[in-house]
C-alpha positions, 0 to 999 in steps of 0.5 A: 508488510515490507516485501525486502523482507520476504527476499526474492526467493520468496516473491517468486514462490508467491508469484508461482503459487499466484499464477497455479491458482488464478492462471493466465487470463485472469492475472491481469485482473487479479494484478489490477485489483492489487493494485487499486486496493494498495492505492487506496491503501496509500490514500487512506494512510496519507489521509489519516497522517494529515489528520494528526499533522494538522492540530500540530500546525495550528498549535505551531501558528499560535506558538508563533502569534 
């Protein structure tokens, strides 16, 4: 999900309606399990993105011998 597509407007109604139901004191928490979970979203991604390059690179070394 690109979030320039939602609009400021619409991060803040999201942020509001995020603080009604979890409340002050386990924002933080709710805000680091966010963040841990798009972490190893990105790692994964990288991960399978490395896999497909890497028959392409062996396949370029042979071209080249």
């Amino acid at each position: 999900m690109n979030l320039a597509a939602i609009g400021v407007p619409g991060l803040i109604i999201i942020l509001v309606i995020i603080l009604i139901l979890f409340g002050p004191r386990k924002l933080p928490e709710v805000g680091a399990a966010i963040g841990k979970t798009l972490a190893e979203f990105k790692r994964s991604a990288k991960d399978i993105m490395d896999d497909e390059e890497e028959p392409k690179k062996i396949e370029t070394q042979e071209q080249v011998k």
